[in-house]
N, C-alpha and C positions, 0 to 999 in steps of 0.2 A: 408375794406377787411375782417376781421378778424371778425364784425356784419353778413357779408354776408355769412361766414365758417358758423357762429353760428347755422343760419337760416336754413341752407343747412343741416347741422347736425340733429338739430331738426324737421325737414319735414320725413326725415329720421325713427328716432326716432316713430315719428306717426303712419306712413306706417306700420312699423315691430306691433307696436302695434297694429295696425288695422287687420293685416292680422293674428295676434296671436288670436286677440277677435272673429273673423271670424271663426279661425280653430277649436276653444275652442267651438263654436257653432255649428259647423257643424257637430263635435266629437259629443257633446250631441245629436246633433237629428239623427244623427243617430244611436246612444246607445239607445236611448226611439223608434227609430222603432224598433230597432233590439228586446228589450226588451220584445214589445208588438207583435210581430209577434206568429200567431200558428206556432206550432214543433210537427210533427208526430216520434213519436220512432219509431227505426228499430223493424219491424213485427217480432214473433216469427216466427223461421222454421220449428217446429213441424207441427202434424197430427191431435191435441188438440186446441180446443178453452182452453180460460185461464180466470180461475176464482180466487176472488180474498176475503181475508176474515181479518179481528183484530183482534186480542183480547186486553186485560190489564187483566193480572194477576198478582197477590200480595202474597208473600209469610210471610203469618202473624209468621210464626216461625224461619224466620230470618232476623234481623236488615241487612239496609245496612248499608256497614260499612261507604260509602265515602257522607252520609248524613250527614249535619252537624249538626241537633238538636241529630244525634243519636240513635234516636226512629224511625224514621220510619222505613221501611218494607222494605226486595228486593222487585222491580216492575220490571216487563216486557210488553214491547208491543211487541206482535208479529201479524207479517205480514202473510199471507200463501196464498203462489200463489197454484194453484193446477190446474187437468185438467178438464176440462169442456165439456161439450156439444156442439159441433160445432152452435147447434140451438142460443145458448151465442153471438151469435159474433156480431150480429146487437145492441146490447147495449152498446158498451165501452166506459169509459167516462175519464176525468183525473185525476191523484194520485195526490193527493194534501197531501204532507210533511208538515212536522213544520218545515219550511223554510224560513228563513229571505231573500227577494228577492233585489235585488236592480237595477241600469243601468246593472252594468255587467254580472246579471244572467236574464233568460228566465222568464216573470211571468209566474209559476206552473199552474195557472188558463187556460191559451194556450198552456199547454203541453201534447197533446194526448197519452195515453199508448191503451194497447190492451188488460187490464184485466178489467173481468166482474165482480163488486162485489156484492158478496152471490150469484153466479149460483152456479147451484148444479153442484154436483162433476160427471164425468163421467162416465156410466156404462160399457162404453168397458170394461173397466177389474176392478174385484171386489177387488183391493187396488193397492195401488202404491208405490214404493220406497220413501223414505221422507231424504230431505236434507239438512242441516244447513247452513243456511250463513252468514257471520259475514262482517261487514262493516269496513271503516277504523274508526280509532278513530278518527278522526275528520268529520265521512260521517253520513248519515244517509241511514236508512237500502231503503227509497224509492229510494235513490241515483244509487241503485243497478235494478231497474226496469228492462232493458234491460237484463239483465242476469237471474232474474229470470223467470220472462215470457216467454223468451224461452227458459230454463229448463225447466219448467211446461207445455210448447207446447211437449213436447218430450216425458210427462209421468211421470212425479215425480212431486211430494208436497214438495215444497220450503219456506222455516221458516225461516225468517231475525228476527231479535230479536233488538230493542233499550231499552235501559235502562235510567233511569232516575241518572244525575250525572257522566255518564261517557258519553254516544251517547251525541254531540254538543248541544242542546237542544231538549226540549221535551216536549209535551202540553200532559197533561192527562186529562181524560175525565172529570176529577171535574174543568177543567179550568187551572190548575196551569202551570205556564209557568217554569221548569227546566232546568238549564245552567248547563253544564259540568264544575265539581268544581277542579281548579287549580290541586290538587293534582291527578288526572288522564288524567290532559295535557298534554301529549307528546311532545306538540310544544313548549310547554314553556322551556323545561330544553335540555343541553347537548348533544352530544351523550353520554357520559359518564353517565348522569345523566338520560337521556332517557333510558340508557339498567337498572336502578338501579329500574325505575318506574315501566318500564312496567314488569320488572319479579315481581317487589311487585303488582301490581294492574292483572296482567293475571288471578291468580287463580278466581278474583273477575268474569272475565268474562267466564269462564268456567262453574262456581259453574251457571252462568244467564242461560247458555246451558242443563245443567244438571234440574235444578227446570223448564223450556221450555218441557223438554222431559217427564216430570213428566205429566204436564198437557196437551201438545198430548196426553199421553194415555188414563189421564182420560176422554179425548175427543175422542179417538178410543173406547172406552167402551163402554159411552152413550153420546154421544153430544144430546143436550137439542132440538136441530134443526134438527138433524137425517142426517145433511148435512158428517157430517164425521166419523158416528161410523159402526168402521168395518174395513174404507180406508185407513189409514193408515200402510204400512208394516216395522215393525222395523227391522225385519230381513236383508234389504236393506235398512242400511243407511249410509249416507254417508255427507263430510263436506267438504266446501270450504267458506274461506273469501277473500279479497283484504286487503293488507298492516300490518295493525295490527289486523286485521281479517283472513289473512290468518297466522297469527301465533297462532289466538287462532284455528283456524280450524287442522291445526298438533298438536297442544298439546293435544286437548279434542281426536282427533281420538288415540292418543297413551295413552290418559289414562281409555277411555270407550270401552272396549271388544264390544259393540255393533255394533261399527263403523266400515265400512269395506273399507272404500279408502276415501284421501283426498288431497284438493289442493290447493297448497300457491298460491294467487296473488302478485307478488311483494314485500311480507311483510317478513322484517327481521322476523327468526326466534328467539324466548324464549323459556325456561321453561326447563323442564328436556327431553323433546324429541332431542335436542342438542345435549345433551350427548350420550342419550341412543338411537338414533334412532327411527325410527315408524315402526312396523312391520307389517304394514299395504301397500296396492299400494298408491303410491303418486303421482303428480306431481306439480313441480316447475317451475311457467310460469313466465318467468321475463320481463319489460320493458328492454332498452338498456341502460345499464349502463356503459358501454364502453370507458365513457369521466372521470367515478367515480370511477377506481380502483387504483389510486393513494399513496391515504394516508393506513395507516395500519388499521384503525376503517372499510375502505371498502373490505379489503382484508380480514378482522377477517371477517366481516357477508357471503363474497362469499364461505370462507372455511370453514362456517357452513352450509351453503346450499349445498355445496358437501361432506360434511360428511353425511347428509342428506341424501339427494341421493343416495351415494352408496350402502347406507346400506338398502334400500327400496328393499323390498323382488321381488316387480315391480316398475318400477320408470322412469320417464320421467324431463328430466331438459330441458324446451325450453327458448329460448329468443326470442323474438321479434323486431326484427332490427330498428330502426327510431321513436318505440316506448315510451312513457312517462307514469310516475307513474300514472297520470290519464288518460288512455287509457281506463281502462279496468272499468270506471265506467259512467253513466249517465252526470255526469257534464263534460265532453269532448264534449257535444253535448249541454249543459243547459249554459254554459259558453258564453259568447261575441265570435264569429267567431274574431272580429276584434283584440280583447287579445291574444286568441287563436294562430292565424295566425303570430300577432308579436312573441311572444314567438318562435314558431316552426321558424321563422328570424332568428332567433339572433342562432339556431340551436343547443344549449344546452338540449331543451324542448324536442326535438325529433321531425323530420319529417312528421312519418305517418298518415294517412290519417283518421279523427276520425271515421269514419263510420268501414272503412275496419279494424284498430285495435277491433271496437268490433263486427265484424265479425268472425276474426279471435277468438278472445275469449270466444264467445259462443261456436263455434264449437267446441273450443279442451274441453271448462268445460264439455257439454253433452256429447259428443265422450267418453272423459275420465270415467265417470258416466256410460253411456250405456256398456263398456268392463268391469269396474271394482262391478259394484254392480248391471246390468244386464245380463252380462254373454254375452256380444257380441264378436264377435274374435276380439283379438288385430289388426287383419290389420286394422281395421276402423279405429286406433288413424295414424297408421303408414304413410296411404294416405295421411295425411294431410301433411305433411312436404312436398308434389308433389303439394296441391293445395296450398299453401301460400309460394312463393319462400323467405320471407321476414323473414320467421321463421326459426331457425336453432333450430333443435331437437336429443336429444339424450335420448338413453333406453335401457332398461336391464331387 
């Protein structure tokens, strides 16, 4: 009796195992189709084809600080979407980042974007607003495609910037492969110790913004290619990042007189604009943090984005209902659906819908951009709270 329990048990046993080895397989192949499938990015909605350009620039008179032989140089790689020639548009190919890929991400090589790179820049009009964008610190600036490209459909020149030792890694043109050095991980430490970091490492990325704007110009002067000298307009400029990018995009607009509006994505703010306010137009577009206001570290960052706020000479604080910290960037789309999809389960991650989060998120960045540094009336921004019921908006 007690042999035949055994048996009975262990058939059991089998089964469960069998049907685990099963699922554990069926899980992979479908992660390696899903992997290997093409992924068309949402189209820009501008009137602009989109052209698309590099650089690597090296600032041989200032060491970075977060290198650790010491000696080396600030580096920048900048991105620049810009507008193009409709005739552009039958050539676009895919952005391929320095992107470690794996099951759970999209391979980059199947990732269709909409920018044309080296078309020449468009002669509708003889320059264009120019716009900073800063990535998360943990993102990289290609991660951001979808927002740039349709900014640059709309008529502005967008300049993502990665840097070598703080952007997550980074391939430069002599081959070298550079990892983000502990001491400008945010992920690693605290909050406590995360607000101690990133106010000691912000200046670093500002100062990447500032030596960036140096070399547009000397590229509005004479570009050696004739693709951008002249098109560049500083008089319209303007700066948005996502997360720790949209903190360095409020610091640098409150501390460069150039800058004339800007906009946090979801990213606690730093720096001395805290205190002092930005006397510039802003806006503050937030995921739904709703389940996060809790403890007292969430209630310190929300009542510095409403000191923020009120003090914005124009200013807009929107949330976004059902939405998640990565809504509002490329890998909401580049990411496993089936990750994806569990997370938004479990209902912590947020609801909405990835496509229509970054729908929603281009529209208000240009919208925002087109009244505040192209002179459009402010109802443009104000419609939108009628076309997205999901967004809760407020302004002054």
């Amino acid at each position: 009796m007690l042999l035949g329990g055994l048996k009975c048990l262990l058939k059991i046993f089998v089964a469960l195992g069998a049907i685990g080895i099963l699922a554990l397989a069926a899980l992979f192949v479908f992660l390696w189709w899903e992997h290997t499938r093409s992924l068309v990015l949402p189209a820009p909605t501008g009137n602009f084809a989109v052209g698309r350009a590099t650089y690597t620039w090296v600032n041989d008179a200032t060491p970075d600080a977060l290198a650790p032989s010491g000696t080396e140089k600030e580096t920048v790689i900048a991105w620049i979407w810009y507008p193009a020639p409709l005739s552009a548009e039958s050539h676009r190919d895919t952005v391929r980042a320095c992107l470690m890929t794996d099951l759970f991400t999209r391979d980059l090589d199947r990732v269709q974007a909409h920018s044309v790179p080296s078309a020449a820049v468009s002669h509708e009009q003889t320059s264009y607003p120019v716009v900073i964008m800063r990535a998360g610190a943990s993102a990289f600036t290609a991660d951001y495609t979808v927002l740039a490209e349709d900014l640059a459909s709309h008529g502005y020149i967008v300049v993502g910037l990665d840097t070598p030792y703080r952007t997550f890694v980074v391939v430069l043109p002599d081959g070298r492969v550079i990892e983000r050095v502990p001491t400008a991980n945010l992920d690693l430490v605290n909050d406590a110790g995360a607000r101690r970091m990133a106010e000691k490492i912000l200046p670093m990325w500002t100062a990447d913004i500032d030596f960036a704007l140096l070399q547009l110009q000397q590229l509005n002067n004479a570009d050696p290619t004739g693709r951008f000298t002249g098109r560049f307009d500083f008089q319209r400029l303007g700066a948005f990042g996502h997360s720790f990018g949209g903190a360095q995009a409020l610091q640098f607009c409150h501390e460069d007189s150039r800058c004339r509006a800007a906009i946090d994505l979801d990213g606690i703010p730093f720096g001395s604009v805290v205190h002092d306010g930005l006397s510039k137009p802003g806006m503050i577009l937030l995921s739904d943090h709703s389940r996060e206001m809790d403890g007292p570290a969430s209630k310190e960052i929300f009542d510095d984005f409403r000191s923020i706020y009120a003090r914005l000479p124009s200013g807009y604080f929107v949330t976004v209902h059902g939405a998640n910290h990565f809504i509002f960037s490329d890998q909401i789309l580049l990411k496993s659906r089936l990750i994806i999809f569990a997370l938004m389960a479990v209902r912590t991650f947020g609801h909405l819908e990835p496509y229509r989060g970054l729908a929603i998120t281009t529209d208000y960045v240009h919208t925002f951009f087109d009244v505040y540094v192209n002179g459009a009336p402010p109802s443009q921004l104000a419609r939108l709270a009628a076309k997205y019921p999901e967004v809760q908006a407020e302004s002054h």
